[in-house]
C-alpha positions, 0 to 999 in steps of 0.5 A: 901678864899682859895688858893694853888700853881700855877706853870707855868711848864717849859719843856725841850728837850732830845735826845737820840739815838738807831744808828747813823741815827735814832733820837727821841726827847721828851718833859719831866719835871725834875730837871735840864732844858734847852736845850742840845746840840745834841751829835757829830758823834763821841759820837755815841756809841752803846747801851749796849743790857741790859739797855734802852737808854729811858729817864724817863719822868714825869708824866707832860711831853707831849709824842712828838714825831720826834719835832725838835727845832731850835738852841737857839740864844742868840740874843735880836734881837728875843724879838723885834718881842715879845715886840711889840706884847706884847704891841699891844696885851694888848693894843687891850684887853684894848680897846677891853675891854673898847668898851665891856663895852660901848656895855654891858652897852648900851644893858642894857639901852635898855632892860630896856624899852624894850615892856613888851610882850617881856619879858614875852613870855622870861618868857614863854620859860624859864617855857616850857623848858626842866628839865635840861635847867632850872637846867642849868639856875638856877645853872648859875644865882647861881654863882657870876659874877666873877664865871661866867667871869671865866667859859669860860676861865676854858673851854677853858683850858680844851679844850686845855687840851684834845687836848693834848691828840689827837696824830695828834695834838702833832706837833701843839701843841707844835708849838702853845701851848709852849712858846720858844724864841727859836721856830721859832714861837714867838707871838702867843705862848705868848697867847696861852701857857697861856691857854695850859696845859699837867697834869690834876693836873697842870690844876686844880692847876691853875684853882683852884686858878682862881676860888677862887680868881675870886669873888675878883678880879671882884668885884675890876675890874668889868669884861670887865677890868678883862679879859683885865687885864687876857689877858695881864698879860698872854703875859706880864709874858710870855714877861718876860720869855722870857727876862730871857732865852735869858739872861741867855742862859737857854731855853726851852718850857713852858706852863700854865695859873700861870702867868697870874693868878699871876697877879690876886693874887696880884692884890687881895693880894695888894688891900686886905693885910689883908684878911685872905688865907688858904690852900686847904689841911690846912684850920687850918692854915692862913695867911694874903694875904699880908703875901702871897704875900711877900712869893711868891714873895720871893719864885720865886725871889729865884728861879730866882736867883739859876736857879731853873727850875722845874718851870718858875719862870721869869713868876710867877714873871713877872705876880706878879710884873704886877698884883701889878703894874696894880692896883696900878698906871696902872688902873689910866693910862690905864683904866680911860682913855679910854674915847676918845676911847669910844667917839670915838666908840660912834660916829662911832655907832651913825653914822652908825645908822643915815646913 
């Protein structure tokens, strides 16, 4: 099994200006982050004609244009609205997973008796279609079932990906697609950060190790579980960013899937200590997931502790510590006991059906 580093990037705002009416602002990756406060009036000075006033921007850094931010509070009153969402949220994923579960397994029971005819005119229509159809259906039924869970999350961060790229949605994106607790948009963010990403080599990082690790952790879970967990482990990590930058008065906009695919590591890393991980460039060396694990965690607490900020470390560590957490005490408190809702659900269905 092999793995490599999965960072949740964490973004930052500069102004600069050419005079004292016209401003631009951008988003761009680098060492030190956070919010600066916008110069005074009277810091205004005219740039000099041979040098440009243009800040370099990394290669990870989403060209934004004319996006302006609100100004940063340090209040905890803005995490109200994030930890009631974070809690609804997983709570529907929870439960939304549990009904799933109930449904797939029902539609499974029926098929088994389904009429024979039908299944062989299915037969039919598989051997008349098309060439490339069939090639699809064949490299399909190939994947594991945690391969195939994964599939559609991958696409959709592609998605996200090219819309990064279309000028007209630069403002949206932003808005929607970056978790800020300065942003006057806070709970939906929280979702779709995780699934947002600038670089293509920031997304096959992340995607990467969602792959890698996706056979494991299905296996462990099954699939309607793994996408509850997936899900709620974005919006938690996320939750825990934003705890860290109200606390610290270190904001500013982050994005990517890591925290929600720490979750997965370490819940891998924790059920199976012992499995052997390499990575991706160094397959000669190995190390135990356990070994892994502690180093990550070690890594990202550092990080917290110094203030480094390339990355969000406060969301790599939320998603760790959660990923540990769920398979350790909340699949027994969470997951076991969704009966009544399923009861619940089953009597709502069967009365639907008689009426």
């Amino acid at each position: 099994m092999a793995w490599t580093c999965c960072p949740r990037v964490w973004v930052r705002r500069e102004l600069w200006c050419s005079g004292t009416r016209s401003r631009r602002s951008t988003l761009y990756i680098q060492q030190r982050n956070g919010f600066r406060r916008p110069a005074q009036k009277s810091d205004f000075q005219r740039p000099n004609s041979g040098t440009s006033t243009k800040p370099q921007r990394s290669g990870l850094s989403p060209p934004v244009e004319n996006v302006v931010f609100p100004t940063p509070s340090h209040s905890v009153k803005k995490l109200v609205k994030p930890f009631f969402f974070t809690v609804g949220f997983s709570g529907c994923a929870f439960g939304s997973a549990a009904i799933w579960q109930y449904e797939t397994l029902k539609a499974k029971f029926q098929k088994y008796f389904e009429n024979t005819q039908t299944e062989w005119l299915d037969r039919m229509k598989l051997r008349t279609g098309l060439e490339v159809r069939r090639e699809i259906n064949l490299w399909w039924k190939s994947l594991s079932e945690g391969q195939r869970a994964v599939s559609g999350i991958i696409a959709a961060n592609v998605l996200v990906f090219c819309l990064w790229r279309v000028p007209a949605m630069q403002r949206t994106m932003v808005t929607y697609f970056t978790s800020n607790p300065a942003s006057r948009v806070l709970c939906f963010p929280m979702v779709l950060s995780t699934f947002s990403h600038f670089s293509f080599l920031h997304m096959a990082a992340n995607m990467y190790v969602l792959w890698s690790f996706s056979t494991s952790i299905v296996s462990l879970l099954g699939r309607e579980q793994f996408m509850a967990v997936y899900f709620s482990a974005g919006v938690v990590s996320t939750f825990v960013s934003y705890v860290c930058k109200v606390a610290t008065g270190r904001f500013g906009p982050s994005l990517g899937a890591s925290g929600a695919i720490m979750t997965i590591l370490a819940a891998v890393c924790t059920k199976m200590p012992e499995a052997k991980l390499a990575i991706i460039f160094l397959p000669m060396f190995t190390f135990t997931a356990g070994n892994a694990l502690k180093a990550i965690i070690a890594m990202d607490s550092a990080g917290l502790v110094f203030g480094w900020k390339f990355f969000d470390h406060a969301a790599h560590l939320g998603g760790a510590l959660f990923g540990m957490w769920y398979v350790t005490y909340g699949n027994e408190l969470i997951w076991k006991n969704r009966e009544p809702l399923v009861k619940a659900w089953h009597n709502i269905r069967t009365g639907s059906s008689k009426k």
